[in-house]
C-alpha positions in Angstrom: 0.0 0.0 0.0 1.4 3.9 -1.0 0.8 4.8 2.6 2.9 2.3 4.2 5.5 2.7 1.7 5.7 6.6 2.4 5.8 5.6 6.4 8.8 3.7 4.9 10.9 6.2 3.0 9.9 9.2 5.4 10.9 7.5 8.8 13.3 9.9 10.0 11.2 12.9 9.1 8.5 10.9 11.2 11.2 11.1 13.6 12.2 14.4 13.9 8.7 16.0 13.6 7.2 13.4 16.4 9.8 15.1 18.9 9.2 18.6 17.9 5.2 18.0 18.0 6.1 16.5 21.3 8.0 19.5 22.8 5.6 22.1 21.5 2.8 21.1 23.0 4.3 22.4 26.2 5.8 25.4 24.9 5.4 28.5 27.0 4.1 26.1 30.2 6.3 26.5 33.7 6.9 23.2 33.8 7.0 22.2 29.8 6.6 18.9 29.0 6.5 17.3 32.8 2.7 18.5 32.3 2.9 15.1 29.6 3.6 13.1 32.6 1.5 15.0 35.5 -1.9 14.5 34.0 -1.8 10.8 33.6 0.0 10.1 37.2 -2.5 12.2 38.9 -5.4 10.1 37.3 -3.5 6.9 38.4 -3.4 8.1 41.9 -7.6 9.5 42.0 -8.3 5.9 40.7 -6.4 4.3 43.2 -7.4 6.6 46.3 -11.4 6.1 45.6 -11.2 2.4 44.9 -8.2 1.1 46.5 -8.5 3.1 49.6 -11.7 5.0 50.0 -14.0 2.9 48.4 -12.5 -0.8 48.4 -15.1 -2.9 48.4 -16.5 -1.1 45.4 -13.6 -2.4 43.5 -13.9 -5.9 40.9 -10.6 -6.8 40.1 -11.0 -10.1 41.5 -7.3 -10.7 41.5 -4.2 -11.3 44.5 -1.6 -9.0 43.1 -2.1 -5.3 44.8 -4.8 -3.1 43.3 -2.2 -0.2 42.1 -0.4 -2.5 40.1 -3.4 -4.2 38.6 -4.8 -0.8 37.8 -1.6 0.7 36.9 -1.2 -2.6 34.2 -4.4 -1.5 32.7 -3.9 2.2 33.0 -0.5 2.4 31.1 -1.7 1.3 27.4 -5.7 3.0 27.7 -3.2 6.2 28.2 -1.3 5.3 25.2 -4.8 4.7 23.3 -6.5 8.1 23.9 -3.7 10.1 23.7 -2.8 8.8 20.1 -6.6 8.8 19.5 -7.2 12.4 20.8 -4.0 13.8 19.1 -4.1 11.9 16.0 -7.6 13.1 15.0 -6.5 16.4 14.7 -3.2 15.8 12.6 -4.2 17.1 9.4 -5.9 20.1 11.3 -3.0 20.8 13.5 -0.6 20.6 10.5 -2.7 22.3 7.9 0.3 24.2 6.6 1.9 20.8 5.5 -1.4 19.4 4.0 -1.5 22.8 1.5 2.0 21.7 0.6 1.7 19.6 -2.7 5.1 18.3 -2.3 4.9 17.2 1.6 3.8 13.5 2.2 0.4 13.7 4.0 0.2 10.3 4.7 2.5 10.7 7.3 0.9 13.0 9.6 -1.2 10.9 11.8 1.8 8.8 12.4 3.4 11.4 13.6 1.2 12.4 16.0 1.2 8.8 16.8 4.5 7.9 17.2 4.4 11.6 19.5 2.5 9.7 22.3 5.4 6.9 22.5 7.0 8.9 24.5 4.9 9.6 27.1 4.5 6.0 27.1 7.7 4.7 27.4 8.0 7.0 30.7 5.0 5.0 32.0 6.2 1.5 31.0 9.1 2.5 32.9 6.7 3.1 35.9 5.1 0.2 35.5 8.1 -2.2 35.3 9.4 -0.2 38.7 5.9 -0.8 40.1 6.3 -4.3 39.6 9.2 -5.0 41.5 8.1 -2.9 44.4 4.7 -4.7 44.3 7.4 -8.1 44.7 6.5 -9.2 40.7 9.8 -8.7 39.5 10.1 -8.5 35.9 10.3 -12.1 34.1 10.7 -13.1 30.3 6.9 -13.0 29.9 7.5 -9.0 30.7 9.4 -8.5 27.1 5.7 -8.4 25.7 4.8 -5.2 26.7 6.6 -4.3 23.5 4.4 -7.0 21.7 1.5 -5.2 23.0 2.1 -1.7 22.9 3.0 -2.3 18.9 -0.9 -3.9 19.1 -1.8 -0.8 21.0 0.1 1.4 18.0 -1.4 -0.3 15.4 -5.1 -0.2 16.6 -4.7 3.4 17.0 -3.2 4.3 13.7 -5.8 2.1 12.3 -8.4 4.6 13.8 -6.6 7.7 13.2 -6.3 7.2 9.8 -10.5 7.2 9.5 -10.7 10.1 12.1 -8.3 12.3 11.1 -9.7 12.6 7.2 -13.4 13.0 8.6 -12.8 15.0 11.5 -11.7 18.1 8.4 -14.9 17.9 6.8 -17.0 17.1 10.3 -15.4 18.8 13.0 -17.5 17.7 16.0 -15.7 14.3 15.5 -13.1 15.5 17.8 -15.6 16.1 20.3 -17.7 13.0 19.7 -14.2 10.6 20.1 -13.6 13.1 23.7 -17.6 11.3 24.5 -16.8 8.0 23.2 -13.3 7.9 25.3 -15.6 8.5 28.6 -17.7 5.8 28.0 -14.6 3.1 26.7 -12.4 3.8 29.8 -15.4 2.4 31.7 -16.4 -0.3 29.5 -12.4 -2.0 28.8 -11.6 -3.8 32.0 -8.9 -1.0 33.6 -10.2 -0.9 37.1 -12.0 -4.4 37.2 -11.4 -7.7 36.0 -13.2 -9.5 32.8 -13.1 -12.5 34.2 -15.6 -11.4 36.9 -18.1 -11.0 34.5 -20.0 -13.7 34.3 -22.6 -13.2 32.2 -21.8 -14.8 28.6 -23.8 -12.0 26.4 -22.5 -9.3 28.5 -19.0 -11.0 28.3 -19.4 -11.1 25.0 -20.6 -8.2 23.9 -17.1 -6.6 26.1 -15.1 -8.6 23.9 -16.1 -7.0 20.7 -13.7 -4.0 22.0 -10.3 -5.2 20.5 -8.7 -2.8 23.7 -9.4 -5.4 25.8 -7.0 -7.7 24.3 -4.6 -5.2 24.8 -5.4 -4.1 28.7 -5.4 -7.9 29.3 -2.0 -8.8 28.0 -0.3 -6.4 29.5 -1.4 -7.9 33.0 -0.1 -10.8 31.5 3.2 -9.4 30.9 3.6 -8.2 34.2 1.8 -10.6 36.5 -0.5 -12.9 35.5 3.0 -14.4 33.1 1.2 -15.7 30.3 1.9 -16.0 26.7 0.0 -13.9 24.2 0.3 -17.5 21.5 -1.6 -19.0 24.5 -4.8 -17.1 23.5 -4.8 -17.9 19.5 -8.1 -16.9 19.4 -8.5 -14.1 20.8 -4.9 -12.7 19.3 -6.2 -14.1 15.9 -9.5 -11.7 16.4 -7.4 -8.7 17.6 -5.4 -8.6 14.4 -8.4 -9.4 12.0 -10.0 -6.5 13.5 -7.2 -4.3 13.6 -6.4 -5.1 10.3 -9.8 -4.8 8.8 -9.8 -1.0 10.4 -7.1 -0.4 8.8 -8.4 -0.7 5.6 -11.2 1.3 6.1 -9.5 4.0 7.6 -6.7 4.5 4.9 -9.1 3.6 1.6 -11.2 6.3 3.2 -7.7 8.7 3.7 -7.0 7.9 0.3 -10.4 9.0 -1.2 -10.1 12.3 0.6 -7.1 13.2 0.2 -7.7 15.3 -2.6 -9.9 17.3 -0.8 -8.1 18.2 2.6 -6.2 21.1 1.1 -9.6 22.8 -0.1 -11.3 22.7 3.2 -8.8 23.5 5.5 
C-alpha cells in the first residue's frame, strides 16, 4: 500500500517532527513537558485513592496482586490509546500548513502524532516495570511483551486515526464526539475491574467485541498474570483481524479524501 510505503521512505522525518510535536505542545508552560507526565499520574493516583483506599469494596478486580499495580497494568496502554486517539484526529488540522503543501507527504501526519505519544508512554512503561518490582512481581521473560502489545496498542490506533483524522476536516465535531466516546470506553475495557468477573456470557461477550481489551489484558499478563499472548490464538487471531480490517477502512477512506483536505482547510 502507498501509505505504508511513504511511512517507509519518510521515517526519520517521522522522527524528527514526532519530537518537535512532542516539545511544542508544552511550549510556554512552567513546567514544559512534565505536564505530559503529570496529568496521567495524577489520574493513576484518583483511581487508586477512591477504589483502592476509599471505596474498596467497590472495586472488581477479583485478583491477588495489589490493586495499584493491577490498575496501573491497565492504566499504562488505555493512556497510550487516547492520547494517540485524541491527538491523531487532529493531525491534518493541527498541521494544515503541511497538508497545503503539494510536495509534503500527508500520509505521514497521523503517524506522527502517533509515534508523539510513545514517549509519554515509554516514561510510564518505565513506571510500570518499577511498580512491579516494588509490588514483589519482578520483571520475568513473559515482561518482554509489553513491546508485543504496545505495537498492538500502536497499530489499533493508527488504524483509527487514519479514519478520524480525514473525517474529522470535513466534520469537525468528530473530535468532540471521540472526547464522548473515550468516557464511555475507559469504563467499558476492563482497567479498574477484571473481565473475568463477568459472568454473564452475552454481557462477556458483547465486552469482547472491544479489540482494547486484548490489549489491557495482556499487559497484565506481561507483568503478573505471566502468560503467553500464542496462548490465546483466538482471541490474538481476532485482535489482528480487527485491527487489520480497520485499517483498511480508515486508509481507503484517507486515500479518497485526500484530494480534498487542502480545499477545506
Amino acid at each position: 500500500m502507498t501509505i505504508f510505503r511513504d511511512i517507509i521512505q519518510n521515517r526519520r522525518l517521522i522522527g524528527k517532527l514526532a519530537v518537535n510535536d512532542f516539545k511544542k505542545r508544552y511550549v510556554g508552560s512552567l513546567l514544559g513537558i512534565l505536564w505530559a507526565f503529570i496529568q496521567p499520574l495524577v489520574t493513576i493516583v484518583l483511581y487508586y485513592a477512591v477504589f483502592g483506599l476509599i471505596m474498596p469494596d467497590a472495586r472488581t478486580s477479583g485478583s491477588e496482586v495489589p490493586f495499584v499495580l493491577f490498575l496501573t497494568a491497565g492504566m499504562v496502554p488505555w493512556f497510550f490509546f487516547s492520547e494517540g486517539l485524541s491527538s491523531g484526529t487532529a493531525a491534518l488540522t493541527d498541521y494544515s500548513y503541511l497538508v497545503k503543501k503539494v510536495v509534503f507527504q500527508i500520509d505521514v501526519l497521523p503517524v506522527i502524532k502517533v509515534a508523539a505519544a510513545v514517549f509519554t508512554h515509554v516514561f510510564f512503561l518505565v513506571l510500570l516495570l518499577i511498580l512491579q518490582c516494588i509490588c514483589g512481581y519482578p520483571p520475568t521473560i513473559y515482561t518482554v511483551q509489553v513491546l508485543y502489545y504496545s505495537l498492538c496498542t500502536m497499530a489499533l490506533v493508527l488504524s483509527l486515526v487514519y479514519f478520524t483524522s480525514a473525517v474529522v476536516v470535513f466534520f469537525r465535531d468528530l473530535g468532540q464526539l471521540i472526547s464522548v466516546c473515550l468516557q464511555v470506553l475507559v469504563w467499558a475495557t476492563p482497567i479498574m475491574w477484571n473481565l473475568d468477573r463477568i459472568h454473564n456470557g452475552v454481557i462477556r461477550k458483547i465486552l469482547l467485541i472491544n479489540p482494547l481489551v486484548y490489549v489491557v489484558d495482556g499487559y497484565r499478563d506481561a507483568v503478573f498474570q505471566h502468560r503467553w499472548f500464542f496462548e490465546k490464538p483466538f482471541h490474538t487471531l481476532y485482535f489482528w483481524v480487527a485491527t487489520m480490517v480497520l485499517m483498511l477502512i480508515g486508509t481507503s477512506v484517507f486515500k479518497r479524501l485526500r484530494g480534498h483536505f487542502a480545499d477545506v482547510l
